[in-house]
C-alpha positions as CSV (number, residue, x, y, z in Angstrom):
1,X,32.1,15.1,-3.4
2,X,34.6,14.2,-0.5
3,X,33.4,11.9,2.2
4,X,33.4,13.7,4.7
5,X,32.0,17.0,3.0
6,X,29.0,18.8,3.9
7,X,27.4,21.6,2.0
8,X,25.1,23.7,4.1
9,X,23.1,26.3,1.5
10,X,20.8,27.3,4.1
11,X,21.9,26.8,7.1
12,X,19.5,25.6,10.3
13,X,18.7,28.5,11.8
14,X,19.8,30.9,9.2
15,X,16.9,30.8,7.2
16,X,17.4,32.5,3.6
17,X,19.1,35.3,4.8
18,X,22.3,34.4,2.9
19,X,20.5,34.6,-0.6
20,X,19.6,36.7,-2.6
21,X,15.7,37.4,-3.5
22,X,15.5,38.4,-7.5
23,X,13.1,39.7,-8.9
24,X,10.0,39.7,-8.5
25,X,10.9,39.7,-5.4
26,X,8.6,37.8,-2.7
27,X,7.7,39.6,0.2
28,X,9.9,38.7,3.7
29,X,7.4,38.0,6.8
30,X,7.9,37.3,10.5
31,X,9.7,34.3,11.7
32,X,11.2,33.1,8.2
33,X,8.2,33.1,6.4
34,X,8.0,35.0,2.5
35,X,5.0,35.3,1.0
36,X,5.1,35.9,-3.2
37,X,2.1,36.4,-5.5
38,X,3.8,35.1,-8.3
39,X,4.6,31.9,-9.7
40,X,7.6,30.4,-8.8
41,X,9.5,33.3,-6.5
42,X,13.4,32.4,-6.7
43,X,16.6,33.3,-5.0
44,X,20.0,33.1,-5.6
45,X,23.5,32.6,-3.6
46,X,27.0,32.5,-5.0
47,X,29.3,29.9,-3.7
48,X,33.5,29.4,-3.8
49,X,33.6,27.1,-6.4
50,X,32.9,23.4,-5.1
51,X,32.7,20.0,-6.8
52,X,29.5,18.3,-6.2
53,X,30.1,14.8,-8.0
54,X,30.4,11.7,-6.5
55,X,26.7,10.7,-5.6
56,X,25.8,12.8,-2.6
57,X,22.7,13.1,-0.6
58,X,20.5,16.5,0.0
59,X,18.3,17.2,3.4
60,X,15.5,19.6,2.6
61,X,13.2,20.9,5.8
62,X,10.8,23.5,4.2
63,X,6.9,24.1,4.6
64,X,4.5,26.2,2.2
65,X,1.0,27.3,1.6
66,X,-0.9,27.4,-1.6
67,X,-3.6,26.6,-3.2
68,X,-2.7,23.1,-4.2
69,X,-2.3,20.2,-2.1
70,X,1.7,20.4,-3.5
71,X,4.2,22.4,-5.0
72,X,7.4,22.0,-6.2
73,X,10.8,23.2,-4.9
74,X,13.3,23.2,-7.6
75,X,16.8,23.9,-7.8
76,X,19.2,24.8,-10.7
77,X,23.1,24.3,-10.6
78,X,25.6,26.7,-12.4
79,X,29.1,26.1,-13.2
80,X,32.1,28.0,-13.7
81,X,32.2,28.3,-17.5
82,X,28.3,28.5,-17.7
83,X,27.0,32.1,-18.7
84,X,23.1,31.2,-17.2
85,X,21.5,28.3,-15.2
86,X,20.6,25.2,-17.5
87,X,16.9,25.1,-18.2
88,X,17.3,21.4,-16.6
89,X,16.9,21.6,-12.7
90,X,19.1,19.5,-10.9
91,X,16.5,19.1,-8.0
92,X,12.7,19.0,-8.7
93,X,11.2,18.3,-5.4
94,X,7.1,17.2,-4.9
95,X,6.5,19.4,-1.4
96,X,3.5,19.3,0.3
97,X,1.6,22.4,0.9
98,X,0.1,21.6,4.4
99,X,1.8,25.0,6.0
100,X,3.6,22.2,7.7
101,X,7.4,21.8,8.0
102,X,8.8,18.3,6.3
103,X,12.2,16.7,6.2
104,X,13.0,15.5,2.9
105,X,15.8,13.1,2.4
106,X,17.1,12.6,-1.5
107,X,19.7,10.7,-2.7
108,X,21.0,11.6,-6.2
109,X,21.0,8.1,-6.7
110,X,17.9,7.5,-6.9
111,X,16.5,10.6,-8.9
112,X,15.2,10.6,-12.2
113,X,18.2,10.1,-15.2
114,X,17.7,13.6,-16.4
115,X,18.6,15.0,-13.0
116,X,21.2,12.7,-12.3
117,X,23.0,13.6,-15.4
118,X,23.2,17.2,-13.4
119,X,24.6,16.2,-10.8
120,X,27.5,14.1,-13.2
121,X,28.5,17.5,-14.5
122,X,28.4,19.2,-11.5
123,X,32.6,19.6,-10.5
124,X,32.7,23.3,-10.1
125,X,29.1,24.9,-8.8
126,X,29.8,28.6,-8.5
127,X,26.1,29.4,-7.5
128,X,22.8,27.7,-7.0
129,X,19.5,29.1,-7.9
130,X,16.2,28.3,-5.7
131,X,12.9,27.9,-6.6
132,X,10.8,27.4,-3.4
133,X,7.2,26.8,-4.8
134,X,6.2,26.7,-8.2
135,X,2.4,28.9,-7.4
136,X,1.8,31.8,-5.3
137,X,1.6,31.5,-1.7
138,X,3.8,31.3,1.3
139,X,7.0,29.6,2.4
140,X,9.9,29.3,4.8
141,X,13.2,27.3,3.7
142,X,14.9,25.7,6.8
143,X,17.4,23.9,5.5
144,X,19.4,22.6,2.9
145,X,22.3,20.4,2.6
146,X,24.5,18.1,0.6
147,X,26.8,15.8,1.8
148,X,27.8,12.4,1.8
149,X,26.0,9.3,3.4
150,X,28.6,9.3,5.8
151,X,28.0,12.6,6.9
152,X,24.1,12.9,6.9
153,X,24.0,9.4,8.5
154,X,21.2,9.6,11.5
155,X,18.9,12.0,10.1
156,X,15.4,10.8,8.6
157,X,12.8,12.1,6.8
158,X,9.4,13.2,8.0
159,X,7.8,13.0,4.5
160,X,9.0,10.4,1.3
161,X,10.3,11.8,-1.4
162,X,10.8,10.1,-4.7
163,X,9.5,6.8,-3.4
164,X,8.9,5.3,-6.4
165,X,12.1,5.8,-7.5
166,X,14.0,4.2,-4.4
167,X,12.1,1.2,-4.3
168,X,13.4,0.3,-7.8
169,X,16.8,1.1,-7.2
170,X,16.3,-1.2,-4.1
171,X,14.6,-3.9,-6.3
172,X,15.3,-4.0,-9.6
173,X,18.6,-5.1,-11.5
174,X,19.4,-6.5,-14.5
175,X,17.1,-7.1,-17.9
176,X,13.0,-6.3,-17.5
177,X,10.2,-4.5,-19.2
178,X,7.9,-2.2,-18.2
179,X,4.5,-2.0,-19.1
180,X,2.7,1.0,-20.4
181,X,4.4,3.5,-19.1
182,X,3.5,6.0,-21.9
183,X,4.8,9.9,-21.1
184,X,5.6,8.7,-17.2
185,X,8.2,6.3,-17.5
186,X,10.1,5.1,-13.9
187,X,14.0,6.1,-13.3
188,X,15.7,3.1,-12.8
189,X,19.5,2.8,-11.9
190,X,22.4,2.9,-14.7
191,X,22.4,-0.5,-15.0
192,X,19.2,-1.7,-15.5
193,X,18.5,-2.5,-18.7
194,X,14.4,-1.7,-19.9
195,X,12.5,-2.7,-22.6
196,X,8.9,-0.9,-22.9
197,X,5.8,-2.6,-23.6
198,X,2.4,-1.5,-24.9
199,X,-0.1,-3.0,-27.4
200,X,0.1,0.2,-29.4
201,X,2.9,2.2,-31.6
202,X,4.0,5.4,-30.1
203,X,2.0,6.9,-33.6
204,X,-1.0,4.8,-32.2
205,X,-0.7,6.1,-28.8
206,X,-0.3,9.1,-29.7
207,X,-3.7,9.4,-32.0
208,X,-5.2,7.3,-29.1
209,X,-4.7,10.1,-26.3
210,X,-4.6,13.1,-27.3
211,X,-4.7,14.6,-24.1
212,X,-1.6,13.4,-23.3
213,X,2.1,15.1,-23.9
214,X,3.1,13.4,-27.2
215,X,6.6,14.6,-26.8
216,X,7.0,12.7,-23.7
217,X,5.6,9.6,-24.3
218,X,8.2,6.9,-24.5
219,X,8.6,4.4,-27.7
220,X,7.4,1.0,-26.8
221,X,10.3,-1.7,-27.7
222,X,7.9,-4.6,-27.3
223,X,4.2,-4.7,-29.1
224,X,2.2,-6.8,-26.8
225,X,-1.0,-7.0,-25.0
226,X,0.4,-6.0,-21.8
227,X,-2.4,-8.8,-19.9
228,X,-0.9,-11.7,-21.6
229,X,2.5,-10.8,-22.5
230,X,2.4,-13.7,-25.7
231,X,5.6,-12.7,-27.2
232,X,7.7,-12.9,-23.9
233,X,9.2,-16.6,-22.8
234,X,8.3,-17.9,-19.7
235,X,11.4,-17.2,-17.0
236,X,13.3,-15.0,-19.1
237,X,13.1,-11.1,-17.3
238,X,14.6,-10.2,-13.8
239,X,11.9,-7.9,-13.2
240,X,8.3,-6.5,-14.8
241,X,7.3,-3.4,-13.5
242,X,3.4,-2.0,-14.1
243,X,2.8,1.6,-12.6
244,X,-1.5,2.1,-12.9
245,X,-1.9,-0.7,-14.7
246,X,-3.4,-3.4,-13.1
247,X,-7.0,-1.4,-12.6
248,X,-6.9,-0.9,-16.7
249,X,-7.1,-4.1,-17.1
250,X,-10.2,-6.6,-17.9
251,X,-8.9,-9.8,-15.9
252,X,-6.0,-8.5,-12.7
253,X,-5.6,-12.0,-11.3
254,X,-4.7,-13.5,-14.5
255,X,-2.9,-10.5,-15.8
256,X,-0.8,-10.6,-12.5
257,X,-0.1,-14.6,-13.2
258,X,1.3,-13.6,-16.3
259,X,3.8,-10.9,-15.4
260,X,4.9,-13.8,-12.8
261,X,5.5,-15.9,-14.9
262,X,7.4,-13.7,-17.3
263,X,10.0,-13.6,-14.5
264,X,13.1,-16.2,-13.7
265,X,13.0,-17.3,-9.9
266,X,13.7,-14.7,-7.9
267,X,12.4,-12.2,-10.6
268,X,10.5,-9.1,-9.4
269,X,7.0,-7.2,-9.8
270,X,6.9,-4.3,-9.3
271,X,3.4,-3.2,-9.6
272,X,1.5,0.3,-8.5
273,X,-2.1,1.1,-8.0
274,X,-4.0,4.0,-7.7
275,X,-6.2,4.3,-4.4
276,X,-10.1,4.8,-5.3
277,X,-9.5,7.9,-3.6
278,X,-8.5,9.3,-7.4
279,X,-10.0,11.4,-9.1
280,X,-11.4,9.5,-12.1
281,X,-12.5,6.6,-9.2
282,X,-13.6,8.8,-5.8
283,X,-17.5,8.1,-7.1
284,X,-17.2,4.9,-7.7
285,X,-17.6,1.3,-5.6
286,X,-14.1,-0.3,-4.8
287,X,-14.0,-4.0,-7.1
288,X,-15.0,-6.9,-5.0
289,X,-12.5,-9.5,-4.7
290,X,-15.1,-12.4,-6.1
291,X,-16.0,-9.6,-9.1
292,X,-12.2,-10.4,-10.1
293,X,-12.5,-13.8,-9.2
294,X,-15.8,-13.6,-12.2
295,X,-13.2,-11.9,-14.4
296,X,-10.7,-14.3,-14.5
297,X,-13.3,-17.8,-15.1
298,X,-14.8,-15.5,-18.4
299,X,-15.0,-12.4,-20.3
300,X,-18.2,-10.7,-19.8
301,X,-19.2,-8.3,-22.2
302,X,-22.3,-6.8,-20.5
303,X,-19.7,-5.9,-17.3
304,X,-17.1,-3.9,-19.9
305,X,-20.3,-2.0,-21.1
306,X,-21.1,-1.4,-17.6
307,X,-17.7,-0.3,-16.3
308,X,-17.5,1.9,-19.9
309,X,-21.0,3.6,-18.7
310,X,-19.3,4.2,-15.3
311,X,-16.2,5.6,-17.0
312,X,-18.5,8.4,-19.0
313,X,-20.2,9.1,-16.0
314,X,-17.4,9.7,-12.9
315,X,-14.0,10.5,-15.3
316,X,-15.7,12.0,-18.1
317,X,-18.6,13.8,-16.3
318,X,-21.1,12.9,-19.2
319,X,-24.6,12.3,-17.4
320,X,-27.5,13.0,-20.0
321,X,-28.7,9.4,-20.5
322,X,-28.7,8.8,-24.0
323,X,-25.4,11.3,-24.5
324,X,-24.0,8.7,-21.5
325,X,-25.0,5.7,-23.9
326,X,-23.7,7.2,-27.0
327,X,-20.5,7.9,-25.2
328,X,-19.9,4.7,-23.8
329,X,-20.1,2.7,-27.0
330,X,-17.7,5.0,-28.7
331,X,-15.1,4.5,-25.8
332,X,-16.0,1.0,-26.3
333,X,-15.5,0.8,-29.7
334,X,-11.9,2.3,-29.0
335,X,-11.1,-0.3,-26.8
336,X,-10.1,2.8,-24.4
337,X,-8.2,2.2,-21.9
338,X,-10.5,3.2,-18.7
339,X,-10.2,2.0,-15.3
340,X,-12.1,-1.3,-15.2
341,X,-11.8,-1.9,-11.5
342,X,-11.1,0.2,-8.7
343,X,-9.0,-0.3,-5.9
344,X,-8.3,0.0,-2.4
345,X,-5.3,-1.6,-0.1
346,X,-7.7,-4.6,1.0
347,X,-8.2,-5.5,-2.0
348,X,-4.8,-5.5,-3.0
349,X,-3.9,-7.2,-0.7
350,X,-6.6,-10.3,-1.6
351,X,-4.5,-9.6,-4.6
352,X,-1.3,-10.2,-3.6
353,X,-2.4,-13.0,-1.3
354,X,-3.6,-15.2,-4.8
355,X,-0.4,-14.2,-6.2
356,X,1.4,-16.0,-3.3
357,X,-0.9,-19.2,-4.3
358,X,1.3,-18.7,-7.7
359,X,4.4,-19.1,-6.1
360,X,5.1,-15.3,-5.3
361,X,6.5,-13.4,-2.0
362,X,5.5,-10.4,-0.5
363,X,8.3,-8.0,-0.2
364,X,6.9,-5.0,0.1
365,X,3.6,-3.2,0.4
366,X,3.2,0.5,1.0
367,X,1.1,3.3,0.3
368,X,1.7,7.0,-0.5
369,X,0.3,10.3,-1.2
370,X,2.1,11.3,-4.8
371,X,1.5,14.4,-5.5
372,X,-2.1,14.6,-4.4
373,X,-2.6,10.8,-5.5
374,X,-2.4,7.9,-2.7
375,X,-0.9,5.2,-4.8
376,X,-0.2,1.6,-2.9
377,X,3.0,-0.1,-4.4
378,X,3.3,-4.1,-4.1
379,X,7.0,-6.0,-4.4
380,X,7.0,-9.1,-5.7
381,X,9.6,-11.7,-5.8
382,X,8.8,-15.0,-7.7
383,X,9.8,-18.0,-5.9
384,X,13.3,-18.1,-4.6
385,X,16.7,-18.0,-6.6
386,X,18.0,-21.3,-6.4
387,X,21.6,-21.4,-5.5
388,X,24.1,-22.9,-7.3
389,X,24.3,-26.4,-5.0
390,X,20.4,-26.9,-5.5
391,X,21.2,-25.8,-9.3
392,X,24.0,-28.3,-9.6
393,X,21.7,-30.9,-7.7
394,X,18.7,-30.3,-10.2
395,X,20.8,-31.3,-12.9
396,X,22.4,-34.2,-11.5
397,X,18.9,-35.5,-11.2
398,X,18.1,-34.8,-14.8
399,X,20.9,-36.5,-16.1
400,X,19.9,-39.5,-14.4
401,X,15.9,-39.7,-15.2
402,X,17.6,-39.4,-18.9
403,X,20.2,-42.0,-18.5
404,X,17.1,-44.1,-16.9
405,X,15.1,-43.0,-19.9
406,X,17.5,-44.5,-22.3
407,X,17.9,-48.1,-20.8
């Protein structure tokens, strides 16, 4: 896409008026608002043929109602030798169903690879096809356009889209792990080289949660206990990233020391928690700080029994006493993976502020609602990349304690 090019599908003010509704066909309602009793309503608008490539940027301002906290908005590109849409969106936007409007800001860049590889292909678009929620309800489509950065420069978002997903390619460069990411990996830029790491074999995992997609979870690279990370050398990764990890597991204070120290200077941790808001944790008390403090002096059996008994009760909804019991020893005898602590921003940031006794900085802390879930994500930078004067210096001083060694 030229720099200075802008794309407007719906234009402000213009509504949907230039597309056309297929069928079944929602119902049209006053001041832009359709309503649709079917799943995903959709719409349609031929374009002169026009080459998308090159990166660009989309501005979304839409609003909907349903039944769900959010929807999805999805979009589908066609080209000119294409007889139908691809069954892979080029756009699958998280919208939140508050009734009302949001900005959304999306660079291609940063979507997921899948989407991105789209947008690659995309040199001659002859039509676009719109999904505006993904459940009955109502909606109103105020906007959309692609440009470049140049040319949407100056106009910000009112909601985050994607968040996740910008952050890394803010952060994260060169060679890193993450750590059980099973059917949810993160999109990380190009360039970025991931190895993934869980204690089980994709067979394992797979027999191990059966309620999850088993065609989407991804092949670990690594076997390892993700607390410890034994197999990994000391300074050796420019980043570990952890999405809802660190409440699965049995010590977080020294789980986080490790993933520190799995990272040269100036290495990064990316690391994601849910809020106890959740629903597997809304019942349940947020951790105390000195309960983690407990958890990293020793291992205490009774407290995984008790945290397995809470698990039955509040995720699995198993209250009968001895049925509760019985339950709890079988996850325990699993070794499932449950939510042994629960958080909440304070006590991530106690957290964070121990990990800063380990020689990490603070980057970045924020919190935000994805997809119904408030998730706070922490930044991490170990130590500080030493430049190549104090690099030179350090070994300048080595060679001399060995030449003094020697005398």
């Amino acid at each position: 896409m030229q720099e200075d090019a802008l794309l407007e599908l719906v234009a402000p003010g213009a509504a949907l008026t230039a597309w056309q509704a297929l069928a079944p066909r929602p119902i049209g309602e006053a001041e832009g608002w359709w309503r649709s009793e079917h799943e995903a309503p959709r719409f349609e608008r031929a374009l002169p043929e026009v080459d998308l490539r090159g990166g660009p940027v989309l501005v979304l301002e839409t609003a909907a109602r349903t039944a769900t906290p959010f929807t999805y908005l999805r979009l589908y590109l066609r080209g000119r030798d294409e007889a139908d849409y691809p069954s892979q969106p080029a756009l699958v936007l998280p919208v939140r169903a508050d009734g009302t409007r949001h900005r959304y800001l999306v660079p291609v860049a940063i979507l997921p690879r899948a989407m991105r590889s789209i947008w690659k292909r995309a040199q001659a678009v002859t039509s676009v096809l719109l999904q505006p929620i993904s459940e009955p309800g109502e909606f109103r489509v105020d906007r959309i356009a692609i440009g470049s950065r140049k040319r949407l420069a100056g106009i910000e978002p009112t909601e985050p889209a994607f968040v996740r997903e910008a952050l890394a390619a803010k952060y994260l460069e060169g060679r890193g792990i993450e750590i059980g990411a099973l059917q949810d990996p993160l999109s990380l830029p190009e360039d970025v080289h991931v190895d993934y790491v869980d204690r089980l074999s994709k067979s394992d995992l797979i027999a191990h949660y059966p309620e999850l997609p088993a065609g989407m979870l991804v092949e670990p690279t690594i076997l390892d206990d993700g607390e410890r990370l034994g197999t990994i050398r000391s300074g050796s990764l420019g980043f570990c990233l952890a999405n809802h990890v660190l409440e699965h597991v049995r010590d977080p204070l020294g789980t986080l020391r490790h993933w520190l120290r799995v990272l040269e200077r100036g290495g990064i941790a990316y690391v994601t928690v849910p809020d106890r808001s959740n629903r597997f944790d809304a019942n349940r008390q947020v951790t105390t700080f000195a309960h983690l403090v407990d958890d990293a002096r020793r291992r205490w059996p009774e407290r995984d029994h008790e945290h397995f008994l809470e698990w039955a009760r509040h995720a699995q909804g198993v209250v009968e006493p001895d049925a509760l019991e019985r339950r709890a020893r079988e996850l325990e005898a699993m070794d499932y993976s449950i939510h042994f602590h629960v958080f909440d921003r304070p006590l991530l940031e106690r957290v964070l502020e121990r990990a800063c006794e380990y020689g990490a900085q603070i980057l970045e802390l924020t919190s935000f609602d994805r997809e119904g879930c408030l998730e706070h994500i922490a930044i991490l930078r170990r130590g500080k990349r030493r430049g190549l004067v104090h690099r030179l210096v350090g070994a300048m001083r080595r060679d001399a304690r060995a030449a003094r060694a020697a005398r």
